[in-house]
N, C-alpha and C positions, 0 to 999 in steps of 0.2 A: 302701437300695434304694427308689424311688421306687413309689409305687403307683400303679396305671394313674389314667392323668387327670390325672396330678400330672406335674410339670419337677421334675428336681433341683435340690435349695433353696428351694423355692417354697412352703413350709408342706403343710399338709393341708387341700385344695380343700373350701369349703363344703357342697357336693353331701355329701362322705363324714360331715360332722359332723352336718349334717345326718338322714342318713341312721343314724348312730350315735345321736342323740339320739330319735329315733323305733322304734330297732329296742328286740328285745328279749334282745339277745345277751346272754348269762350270763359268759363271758369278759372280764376286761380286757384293750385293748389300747392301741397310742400311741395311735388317735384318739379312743379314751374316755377316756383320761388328758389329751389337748390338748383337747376340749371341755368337763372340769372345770375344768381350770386357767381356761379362758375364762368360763365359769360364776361362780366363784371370786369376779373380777375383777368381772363383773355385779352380782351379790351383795353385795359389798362397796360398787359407785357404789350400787348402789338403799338400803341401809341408811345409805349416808351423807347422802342425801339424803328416807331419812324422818325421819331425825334432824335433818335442817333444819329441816322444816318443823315435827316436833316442839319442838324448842327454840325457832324462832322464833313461832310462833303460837298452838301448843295449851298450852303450858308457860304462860301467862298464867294470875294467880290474878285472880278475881273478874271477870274482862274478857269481854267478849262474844267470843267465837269466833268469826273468819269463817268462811263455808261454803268457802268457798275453801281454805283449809288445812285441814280435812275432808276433802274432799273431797279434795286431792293428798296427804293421807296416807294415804288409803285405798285409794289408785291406785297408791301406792309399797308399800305391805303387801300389796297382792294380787301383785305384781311382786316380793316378795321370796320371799311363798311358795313363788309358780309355779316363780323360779329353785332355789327350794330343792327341790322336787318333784322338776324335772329332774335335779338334782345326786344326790337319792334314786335315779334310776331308773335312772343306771349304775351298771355291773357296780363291785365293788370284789374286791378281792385278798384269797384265802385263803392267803396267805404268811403263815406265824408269826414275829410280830415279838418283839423284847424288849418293846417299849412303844407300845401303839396310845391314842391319846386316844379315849374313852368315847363313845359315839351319837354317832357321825359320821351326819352332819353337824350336826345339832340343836344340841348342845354348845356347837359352835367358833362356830355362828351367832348364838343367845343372847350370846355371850360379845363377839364382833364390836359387834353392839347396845348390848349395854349400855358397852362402854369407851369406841366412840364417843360414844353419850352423855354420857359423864361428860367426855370429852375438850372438846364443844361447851360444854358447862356451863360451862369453865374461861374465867375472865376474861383480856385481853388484855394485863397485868401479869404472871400465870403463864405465856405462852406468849414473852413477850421471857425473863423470869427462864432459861426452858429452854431459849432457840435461845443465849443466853449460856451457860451450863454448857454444852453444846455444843458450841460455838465452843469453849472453852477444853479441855472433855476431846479435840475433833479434833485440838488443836493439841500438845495433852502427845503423843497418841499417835501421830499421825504425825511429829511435830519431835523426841522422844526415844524413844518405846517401841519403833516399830518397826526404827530403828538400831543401839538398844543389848539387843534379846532376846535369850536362850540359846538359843531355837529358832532363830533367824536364823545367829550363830555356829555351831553345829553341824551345820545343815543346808545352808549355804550357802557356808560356810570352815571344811571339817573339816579336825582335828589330823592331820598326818602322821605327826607322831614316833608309835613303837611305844614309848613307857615310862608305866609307871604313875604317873597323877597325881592330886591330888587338889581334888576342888572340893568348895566349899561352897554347899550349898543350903540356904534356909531354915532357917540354923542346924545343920544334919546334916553330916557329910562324907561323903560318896560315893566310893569307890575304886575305880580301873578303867575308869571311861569313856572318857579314851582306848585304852586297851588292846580295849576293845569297839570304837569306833568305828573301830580299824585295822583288826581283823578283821571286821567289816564290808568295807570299803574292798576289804581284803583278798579277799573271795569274790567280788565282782566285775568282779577282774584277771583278765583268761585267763592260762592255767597254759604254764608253759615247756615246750616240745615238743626232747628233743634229739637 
């Protein structure tokens, strides 16, 4: 259902994120969930790019440091804060999860930081090395894994026959999954009317 000011398909109008980014509503809603994820993405360009100018300028041992790279990392740390600020000041969900990762946002942000750093660090020998393993694991698994899965068999060409058979998994034998996957099949036949 489209909210006023909005066309159907048309995203959530600036005006409302806007207006969700400045208010002080306690509630999460979609457009505080679609102004984080946009946050998110900000958050991520501005860390990638203090990590530029980290690695390429200030990461010098003994070198004179321009102001220049000073200065645009300090423009990029005040811009990562402020997105992180923002990111603090929507509402989050008192939903009980199994598993919530720790000081959100703090955490995930630090954590952002530091990988890409260690990412930029990495010489241009280890980034052919991994788009080659890559390459090669995309090609195992879309040219055989995803052809030859037991999820794929199962959920896409189930056993009709009703008799009990047996497979071997991981060295186990498992008995009766066709007999399950009939009655399966089975519950969602409509039933004979006479």
């Amino acid at each position: 259902m489209p909210l006023s000011g909005e066309k159907a398909g048309s995203g959530v109008p600036w005006r409302l994120l806007w207006e969700q980014l400045i208010s002080r509503d306690s509630t999460p809603s979609n457009i505080s969930s679609q102004l984080v994820a946009m946050l998110v993405i900000v958050l991520g360009v501005m860390i990638i790019c203090l990590n530029g100018v980290i690695v390429a300028e200030l990461d010098t041992a003994g070198e004179v440091i321009p102001m220049w790279a000073i200065v645009m990392a300090a423009i990029f740390g005040l811009l990562v804060l402020l997105t992180l600020l923002c990111i603090v000041l929507q509402p989050q969900s008192t939903e009980k999860m199994s598993f919530k990762v720790p000081l959100v946002p703090f955490l995930p942000t630090i954590s952002m930081f530091v990988n890409i750093y260690l990412m930029m660090k990495l010489d241009s020998a280890t980034w052919i090395r991994f788009a080659v393993w890559m390459a090669i694991g995309f090609l195992i698994y879309f040219g055989y894994g995803v052809w030859n899965s037991n999820e794929r068999r199962v959920y896409h060409f189930p056993q009709t026959s009703t008799s009990t058979s047996t497979r071997s998994l991981a060295g186990a034998d498992y008995q009766g999954i066709n007999a399950s996957e009939q009655s399966i099949n089975d519950d969602k036949l409509p039933s004979k009317v006479d």
